[in-house]
GUTOR-20368 format. One record per residue (C-alpha): residue number from 1; y, z, x. Coordinates in nm, 2 decimals, m for minus. Layout:
REM residues N
+-------+--------+--------+--------+
! torba !     py !     pz !     px !
+-------+--------+--------+--------+
!   NUM !      Y !      Z !      X !
...
+-------+--------+--------+--------+
***
This chain:
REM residues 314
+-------+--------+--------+--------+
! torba !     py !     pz !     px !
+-------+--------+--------+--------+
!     1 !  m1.33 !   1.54 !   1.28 !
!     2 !  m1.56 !   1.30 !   1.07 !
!     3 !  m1.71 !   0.98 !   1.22 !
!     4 !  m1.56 !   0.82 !   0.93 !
!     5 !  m1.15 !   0.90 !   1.09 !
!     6 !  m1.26 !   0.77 !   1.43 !
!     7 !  m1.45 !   0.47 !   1.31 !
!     8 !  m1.15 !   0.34 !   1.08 !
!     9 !  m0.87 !   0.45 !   1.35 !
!    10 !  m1.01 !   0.26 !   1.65 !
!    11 !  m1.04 !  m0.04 !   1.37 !
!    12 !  m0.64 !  m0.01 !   1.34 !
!    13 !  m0.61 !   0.00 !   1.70 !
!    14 !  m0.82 !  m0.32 !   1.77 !
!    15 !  m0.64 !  m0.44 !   1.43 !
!    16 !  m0.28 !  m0.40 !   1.55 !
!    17 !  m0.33 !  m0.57 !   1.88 !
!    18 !  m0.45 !  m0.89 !   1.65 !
!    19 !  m0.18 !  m0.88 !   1.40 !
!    20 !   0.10 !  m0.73 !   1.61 !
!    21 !   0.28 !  m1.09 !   1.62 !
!    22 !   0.21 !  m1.18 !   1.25 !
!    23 !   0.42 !  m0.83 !   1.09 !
!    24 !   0.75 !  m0.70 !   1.17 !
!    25 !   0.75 !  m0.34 !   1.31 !
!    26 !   0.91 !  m0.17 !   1.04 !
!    27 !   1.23 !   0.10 !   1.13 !
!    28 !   1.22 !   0.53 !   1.10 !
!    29 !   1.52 !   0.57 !   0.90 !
!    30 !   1.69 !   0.91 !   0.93 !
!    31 !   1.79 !   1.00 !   0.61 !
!    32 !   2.13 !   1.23 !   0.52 !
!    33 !   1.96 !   1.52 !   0.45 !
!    34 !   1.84 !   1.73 !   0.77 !
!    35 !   1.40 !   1.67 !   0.90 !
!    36 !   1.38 !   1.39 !   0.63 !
!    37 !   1.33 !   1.04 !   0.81 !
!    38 !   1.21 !   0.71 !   0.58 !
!    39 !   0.95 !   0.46 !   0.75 !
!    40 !   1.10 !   0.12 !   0.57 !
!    41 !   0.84 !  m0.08 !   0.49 !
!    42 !   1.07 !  m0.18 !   0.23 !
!    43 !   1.19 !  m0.38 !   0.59 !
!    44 !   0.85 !  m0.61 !   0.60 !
!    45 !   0.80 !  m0.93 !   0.60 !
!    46 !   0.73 !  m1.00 !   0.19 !
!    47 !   0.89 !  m0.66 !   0.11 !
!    48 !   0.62 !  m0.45 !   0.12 !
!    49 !   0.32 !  m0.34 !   0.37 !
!    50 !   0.05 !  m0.56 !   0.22 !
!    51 !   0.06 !  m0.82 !   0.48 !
!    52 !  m0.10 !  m0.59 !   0.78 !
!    53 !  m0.40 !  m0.56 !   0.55 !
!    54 !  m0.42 !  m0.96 !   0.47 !
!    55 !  m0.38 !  m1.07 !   0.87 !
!    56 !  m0.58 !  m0.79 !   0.99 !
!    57 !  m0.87 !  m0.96 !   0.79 !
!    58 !  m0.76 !  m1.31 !   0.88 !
!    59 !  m0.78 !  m1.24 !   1.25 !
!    60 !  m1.09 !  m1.08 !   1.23 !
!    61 !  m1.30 !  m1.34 !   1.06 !
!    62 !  m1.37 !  m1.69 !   1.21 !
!    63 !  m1.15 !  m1.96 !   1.19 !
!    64 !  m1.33 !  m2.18 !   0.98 !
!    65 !  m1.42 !  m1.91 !   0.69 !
!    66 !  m1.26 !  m1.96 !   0.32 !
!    67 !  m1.09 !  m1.75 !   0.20 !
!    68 !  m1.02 !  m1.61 !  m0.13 !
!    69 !  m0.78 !  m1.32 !  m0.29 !
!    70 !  m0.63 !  m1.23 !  m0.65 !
!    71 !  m0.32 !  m1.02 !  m0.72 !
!    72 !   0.02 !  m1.10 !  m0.88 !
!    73 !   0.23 !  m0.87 !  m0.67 !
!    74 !   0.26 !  m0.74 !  m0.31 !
!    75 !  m0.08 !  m0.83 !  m0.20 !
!    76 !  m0.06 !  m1.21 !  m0.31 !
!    77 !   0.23 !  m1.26 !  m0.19 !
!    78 !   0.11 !  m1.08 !   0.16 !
!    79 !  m0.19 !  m1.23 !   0.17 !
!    80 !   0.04 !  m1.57 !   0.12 !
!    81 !   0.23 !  m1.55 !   0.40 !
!    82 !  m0.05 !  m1.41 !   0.68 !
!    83 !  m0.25 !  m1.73 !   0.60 !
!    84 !   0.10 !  m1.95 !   0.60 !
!    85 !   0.15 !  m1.77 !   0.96 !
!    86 !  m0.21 !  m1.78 !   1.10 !
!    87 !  m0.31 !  m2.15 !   0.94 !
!    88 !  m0.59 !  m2.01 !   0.70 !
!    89 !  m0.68 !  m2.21 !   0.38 !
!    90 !  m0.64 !  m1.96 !   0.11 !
!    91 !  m0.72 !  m1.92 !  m0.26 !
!    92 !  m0.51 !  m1.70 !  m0.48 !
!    93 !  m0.65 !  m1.61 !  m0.78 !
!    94 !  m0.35 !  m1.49 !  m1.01 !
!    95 !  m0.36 !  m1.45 !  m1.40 !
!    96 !  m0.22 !  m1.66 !  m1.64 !
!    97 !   0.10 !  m1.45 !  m1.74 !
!    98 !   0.19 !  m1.43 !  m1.32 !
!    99 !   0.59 !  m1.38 !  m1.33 !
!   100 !   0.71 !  m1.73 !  m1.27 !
!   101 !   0.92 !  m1.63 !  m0.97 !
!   102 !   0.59 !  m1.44 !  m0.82 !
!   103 !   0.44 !  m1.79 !  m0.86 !
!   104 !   0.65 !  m1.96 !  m0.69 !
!   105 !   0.70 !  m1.71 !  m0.40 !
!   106 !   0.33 !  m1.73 !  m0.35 !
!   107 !   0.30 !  m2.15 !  m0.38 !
!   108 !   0.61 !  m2.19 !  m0.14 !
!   109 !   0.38 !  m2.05 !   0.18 !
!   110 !   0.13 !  m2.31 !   0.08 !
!   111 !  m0.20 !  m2.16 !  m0.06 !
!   112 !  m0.36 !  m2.30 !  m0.34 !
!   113 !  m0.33 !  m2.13 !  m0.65 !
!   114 !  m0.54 !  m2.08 !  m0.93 !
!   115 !  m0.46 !  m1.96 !  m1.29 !
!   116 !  m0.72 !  m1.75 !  m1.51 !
!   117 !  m0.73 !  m1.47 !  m1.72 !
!   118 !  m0.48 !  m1.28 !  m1.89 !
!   119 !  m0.44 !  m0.99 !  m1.64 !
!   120 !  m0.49 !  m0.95 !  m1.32 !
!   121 !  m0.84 !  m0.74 !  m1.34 !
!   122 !  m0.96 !  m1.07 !  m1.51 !
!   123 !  m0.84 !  m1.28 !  m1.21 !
!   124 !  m1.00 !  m1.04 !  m0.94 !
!   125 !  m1.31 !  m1.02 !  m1.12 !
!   126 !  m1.30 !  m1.41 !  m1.13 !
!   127 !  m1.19 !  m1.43 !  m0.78 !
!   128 !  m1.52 !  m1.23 !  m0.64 !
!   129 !  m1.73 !  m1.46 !  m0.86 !
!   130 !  m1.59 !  m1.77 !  m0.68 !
!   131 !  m1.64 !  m1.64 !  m0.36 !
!   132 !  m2.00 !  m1.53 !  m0.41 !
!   133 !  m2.04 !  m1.89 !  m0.57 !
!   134 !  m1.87 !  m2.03 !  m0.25 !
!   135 !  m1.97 !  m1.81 !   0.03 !
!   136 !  m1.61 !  m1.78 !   0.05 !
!   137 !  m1.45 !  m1.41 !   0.23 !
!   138 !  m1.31 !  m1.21 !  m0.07 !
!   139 !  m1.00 !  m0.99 !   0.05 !
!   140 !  m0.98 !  m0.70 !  m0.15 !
!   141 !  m0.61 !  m0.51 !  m0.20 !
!   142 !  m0.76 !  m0.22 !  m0.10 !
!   143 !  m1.17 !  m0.22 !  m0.11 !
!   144 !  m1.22 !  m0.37 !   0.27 !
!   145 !  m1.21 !  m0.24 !   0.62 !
!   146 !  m1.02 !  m0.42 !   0.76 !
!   147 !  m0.76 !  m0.40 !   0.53 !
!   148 !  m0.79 !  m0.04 !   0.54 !
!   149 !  m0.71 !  m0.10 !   0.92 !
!   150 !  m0.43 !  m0.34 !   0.88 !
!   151 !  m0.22 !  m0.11 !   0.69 !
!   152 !  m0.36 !   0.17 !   0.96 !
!   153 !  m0.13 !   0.00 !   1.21 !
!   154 !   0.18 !   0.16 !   1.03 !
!   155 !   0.01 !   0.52 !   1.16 !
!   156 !   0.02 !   0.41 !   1.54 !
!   157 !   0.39 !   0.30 !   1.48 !
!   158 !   0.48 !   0.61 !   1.33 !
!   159 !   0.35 !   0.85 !   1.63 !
!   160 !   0.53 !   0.64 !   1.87 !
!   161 !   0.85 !   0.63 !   1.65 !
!   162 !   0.85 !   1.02 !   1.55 !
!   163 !   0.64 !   1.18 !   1.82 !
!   164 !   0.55 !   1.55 !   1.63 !
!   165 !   0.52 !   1.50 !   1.25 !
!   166 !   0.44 !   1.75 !   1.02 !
!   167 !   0.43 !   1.58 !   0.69 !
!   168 !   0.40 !   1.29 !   0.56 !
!   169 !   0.38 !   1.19 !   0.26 !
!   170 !   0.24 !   0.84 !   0.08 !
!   171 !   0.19 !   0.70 !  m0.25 !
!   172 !  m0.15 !   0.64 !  m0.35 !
!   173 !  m0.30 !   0.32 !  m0.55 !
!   174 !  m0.65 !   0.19 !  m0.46 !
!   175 !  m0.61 !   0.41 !  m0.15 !
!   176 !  m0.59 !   0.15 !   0.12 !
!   177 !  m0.28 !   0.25 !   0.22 !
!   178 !  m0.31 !   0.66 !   0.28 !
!   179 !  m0.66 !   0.59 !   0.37 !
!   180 !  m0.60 !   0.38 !   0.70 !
!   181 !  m0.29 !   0.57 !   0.77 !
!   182 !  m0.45 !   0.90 !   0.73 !
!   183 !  m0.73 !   0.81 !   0.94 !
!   184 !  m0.48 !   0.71 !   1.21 !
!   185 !  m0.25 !   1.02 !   1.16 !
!   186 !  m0.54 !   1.26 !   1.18 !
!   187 !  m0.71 !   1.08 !   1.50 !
!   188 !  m0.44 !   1.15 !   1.68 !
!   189 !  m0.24 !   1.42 !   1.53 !
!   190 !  m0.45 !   1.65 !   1.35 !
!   191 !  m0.23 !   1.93 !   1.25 !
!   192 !   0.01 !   1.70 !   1.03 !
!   193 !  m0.08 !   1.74 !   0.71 !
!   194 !  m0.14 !   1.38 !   0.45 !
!   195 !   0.06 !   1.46 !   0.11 !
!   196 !  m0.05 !   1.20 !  m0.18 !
!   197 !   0.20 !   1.09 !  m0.41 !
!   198 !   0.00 !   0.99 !  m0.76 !
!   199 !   0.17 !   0.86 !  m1.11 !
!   200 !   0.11 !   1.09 !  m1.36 !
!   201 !   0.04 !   0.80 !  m1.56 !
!   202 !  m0.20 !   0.61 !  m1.36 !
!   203 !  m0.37 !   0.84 !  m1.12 !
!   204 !  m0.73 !   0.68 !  m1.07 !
!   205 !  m0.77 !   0.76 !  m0.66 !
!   206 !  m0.64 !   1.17 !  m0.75 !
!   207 !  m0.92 !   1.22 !  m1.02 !
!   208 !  m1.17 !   1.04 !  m0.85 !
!   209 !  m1.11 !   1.22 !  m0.54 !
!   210 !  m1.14 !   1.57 !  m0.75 !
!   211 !  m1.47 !   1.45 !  m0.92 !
!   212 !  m1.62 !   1.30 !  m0.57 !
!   213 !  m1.71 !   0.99 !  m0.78 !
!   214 !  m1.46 !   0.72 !  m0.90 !
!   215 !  m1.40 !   0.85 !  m1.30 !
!   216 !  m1.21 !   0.63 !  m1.53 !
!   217 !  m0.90 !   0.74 !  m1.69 !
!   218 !  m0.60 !   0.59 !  m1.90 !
!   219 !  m0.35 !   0.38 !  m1.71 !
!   220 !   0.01 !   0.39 !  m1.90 !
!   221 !   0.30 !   0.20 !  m1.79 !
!   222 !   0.50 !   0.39 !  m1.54 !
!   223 !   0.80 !   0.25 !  m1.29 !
!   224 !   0.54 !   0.27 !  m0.99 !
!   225 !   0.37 !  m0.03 !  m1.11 !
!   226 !   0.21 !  m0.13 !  m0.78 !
!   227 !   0.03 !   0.16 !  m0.76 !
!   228 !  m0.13 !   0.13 !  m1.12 !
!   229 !  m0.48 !   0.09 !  m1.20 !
!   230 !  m0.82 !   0.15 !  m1.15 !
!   231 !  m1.06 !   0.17 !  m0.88 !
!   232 !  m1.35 !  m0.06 !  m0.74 !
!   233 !  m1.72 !   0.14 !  m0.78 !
!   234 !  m1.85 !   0.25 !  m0.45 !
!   235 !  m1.48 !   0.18 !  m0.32 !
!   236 !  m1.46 !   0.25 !   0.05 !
!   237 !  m1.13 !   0.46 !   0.04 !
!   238 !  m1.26 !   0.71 !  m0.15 !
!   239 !  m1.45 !   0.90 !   0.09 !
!   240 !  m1.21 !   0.84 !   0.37 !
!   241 !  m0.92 !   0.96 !   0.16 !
!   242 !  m1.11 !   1.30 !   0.09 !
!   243 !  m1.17 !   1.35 !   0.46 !
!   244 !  m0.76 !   1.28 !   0.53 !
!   245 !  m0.56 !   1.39 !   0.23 !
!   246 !  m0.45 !   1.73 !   0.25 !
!   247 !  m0.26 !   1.76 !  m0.06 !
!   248 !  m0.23 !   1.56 !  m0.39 !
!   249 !   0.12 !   1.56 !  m0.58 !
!   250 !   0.14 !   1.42 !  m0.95 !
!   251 !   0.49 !   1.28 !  m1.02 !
!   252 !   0.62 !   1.23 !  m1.38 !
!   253 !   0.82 !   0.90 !  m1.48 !
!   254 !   1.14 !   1.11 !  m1.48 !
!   255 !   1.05 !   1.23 !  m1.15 !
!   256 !   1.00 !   0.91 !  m1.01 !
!   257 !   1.30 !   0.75 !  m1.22 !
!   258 !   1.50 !   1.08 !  m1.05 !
!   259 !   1.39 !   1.00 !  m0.66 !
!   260 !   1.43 !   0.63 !  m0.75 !
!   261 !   1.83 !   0.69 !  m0.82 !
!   262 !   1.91 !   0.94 !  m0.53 !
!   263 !   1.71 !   0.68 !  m0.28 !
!   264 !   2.01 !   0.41 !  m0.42 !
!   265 !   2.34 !   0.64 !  m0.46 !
!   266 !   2.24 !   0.92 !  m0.21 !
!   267 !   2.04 !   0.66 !   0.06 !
!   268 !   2.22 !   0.33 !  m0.03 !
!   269 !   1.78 !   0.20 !  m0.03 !
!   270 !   1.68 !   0.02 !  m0.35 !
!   271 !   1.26 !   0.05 !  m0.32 !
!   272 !   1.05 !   0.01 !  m0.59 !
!   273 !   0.92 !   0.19 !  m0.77 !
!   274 !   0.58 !   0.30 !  m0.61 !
!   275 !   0.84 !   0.38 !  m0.32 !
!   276 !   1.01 !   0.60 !  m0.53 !
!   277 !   0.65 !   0.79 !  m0.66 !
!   278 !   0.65 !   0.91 !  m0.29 !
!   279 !   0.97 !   1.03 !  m0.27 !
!   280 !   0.96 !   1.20 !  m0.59 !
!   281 !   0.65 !   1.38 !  m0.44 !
!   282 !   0.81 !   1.53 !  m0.14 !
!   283 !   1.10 !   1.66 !  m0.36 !
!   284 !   0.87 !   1.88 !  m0.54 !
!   285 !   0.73 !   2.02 !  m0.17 !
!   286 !   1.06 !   2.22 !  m0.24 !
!   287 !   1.12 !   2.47 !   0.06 !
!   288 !   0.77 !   2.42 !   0.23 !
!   289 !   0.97 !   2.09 !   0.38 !
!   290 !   1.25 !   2.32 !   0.54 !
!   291 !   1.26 !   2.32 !   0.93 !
!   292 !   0.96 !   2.07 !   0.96 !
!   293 !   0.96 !   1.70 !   1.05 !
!   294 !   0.91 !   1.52 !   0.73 !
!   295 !   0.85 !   1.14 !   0.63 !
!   296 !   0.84 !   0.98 !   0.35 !
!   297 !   0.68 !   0.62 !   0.32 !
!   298 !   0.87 !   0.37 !   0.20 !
!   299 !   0.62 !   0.13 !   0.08 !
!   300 !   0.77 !  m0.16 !  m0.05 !
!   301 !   1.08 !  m0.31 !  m0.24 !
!   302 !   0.98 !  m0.58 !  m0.43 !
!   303 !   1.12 !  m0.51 !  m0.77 !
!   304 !   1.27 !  m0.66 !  m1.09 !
!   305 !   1.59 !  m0.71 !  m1.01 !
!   306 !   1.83 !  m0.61 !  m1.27 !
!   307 !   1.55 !  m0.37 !  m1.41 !
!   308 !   1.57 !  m0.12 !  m1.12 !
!   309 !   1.97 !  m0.19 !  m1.07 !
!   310 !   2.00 !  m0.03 !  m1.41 !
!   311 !   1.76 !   0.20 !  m1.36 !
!   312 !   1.86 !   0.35 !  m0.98 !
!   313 !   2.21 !   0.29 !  m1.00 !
!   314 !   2.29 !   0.42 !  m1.42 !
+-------+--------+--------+--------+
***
């Protein structure tokens, strides 16, 4: 086992034992069909896991450090709510066509906000120049260790919640997330083997992780939208998800459109849609699931609304 899996999961121990009173410990849901069980982060505070990455780097810096962050979605609003919890000043950086209810979500936990750029990219890249102009602590989505070992923490729940697992499987964006829980997951339970979840449409991490170097590639619209994107340079979860990722699964938009529906009619669980990708992943394991302990994780479910109604549930 590398240094590099020990390093990151004694980060997520030390991690959890700062941010334990900041997060809500998510459920393992059984689900209907026999050695299936869903870990809900769909159950977190915000919706979605991002929040254990945010307070695991707000508890590990000191108290009088500014902060700065960009993202219109899961992390912002994460990030948002660790600082409103921990009484951190925190800049958001969010682009200028941020959803208006996104906006508000993130202004009502009393960051300040700031508006450039026409997508998001433009307001991260704008956010890292302010902080090297500032000296302020730029908190990556994904690129950061300690974010890596925030999200870690949802590893050591799951081997106290599930005991043996044999797979589990987890969609993959910038790779923070399957990175820190694969470190965890491998620490302590070798044998169980890290299944990948990518959207055939935007599926920077699985390419890069083929070529050893992050590679470029088209990013199409696809219902996992949390997910899409590209990668940082020199990104940190790159070489630690090649040392925990077993196995990569590429999901179509039907696929995913296909897992999204039987989570809501089959599961009664409307996730979105990056929740979904992983689902969609482990039904194409097929039979190599049968008599094993599965799980699949439940990232998030922070969605549109009436988009994923119709979708799921048509």
């Amino acid at each position: 086992m590398t240094d590099l899996i020990l390093a990151s999961a004694a980060r997520s121990v030390m991690a959890r034992r700062r941010i334990r009173a900041h997060i809500q410990e998510t459920p393992l849901l059984p689900a209907r069909r026999e050695g299936l069980w869903f870990k809900a982060e769909n159950f977190q505070l915000t919706g979605s896991f991002k929040i254990r990455g945010a307070a695991s780097v707000m508890t590990a810096v000191p108290a009088g450090q500014a902060l700065i962050t960009a993202s219109s979605g899961n992390h912002g609003i994460g990030a948002a709510r660790a600082a409103q919890s921990l009484g951190r000043k925190l800049t958001v950086v969010l682009p200028e066509s941020v959803v208006p209810e996104k906006l508000a979500k993130i202004r009502s936990h009393g960051v300040e906000v700031v508006l450039y750029g026409a997508e998001t990219g433009l307001a991260e890249q704008h956010a890292q120049t302010l902080a090297h102009k500032t000296g302020a602590r730029y908190i990556s989505p994904y690129n950061d260790a300690d974010v890596i070992a925030g999200q870690g923490t949802i590893g050591l729940e799951l081997l106290e919640q599930a005991g043996q697992i044999d797979n589990l499987v987890i969609a993959m964006g910038g790779g923070g997330l399957i990175s820190g829980i694969g470190a965890v997951i491998k620490a302590f339970s070798p044998s169980t083997r890290i299944i990948g979840a990518a959207a055939e449409a935007s599926q920077a991490l699985a390419l890069s992780m083929q070529a050893g170097r992050v590679v470029e590639c088209d990013h199409l619209d696809t219902l996992a939208d949390a997910v899409a994107g590209g990668i940082d340079e020199g990104t940190l979860t790159l070489p630690l998800a090649q040392a925990v990722v077993d196995e990569v699964v590429t999901c179509s938009e039907g696929e995913i459109l296909s897992a999204l529906r039987s989570l809501a009619q089959d599961e009664t669980l409307l996730v979105e849609g990056a929740a979904g990708l992983a689902m969609a992943a482990f039904r194409k394991l097929g039979e190599r699931t049968a008599g094993k302990t599965n799980i699949v994780l439940l990232c998030g479910g922070n969605f549109d609304g009436p988009k994923i109604r119709a979708l799921a549930l048509g």
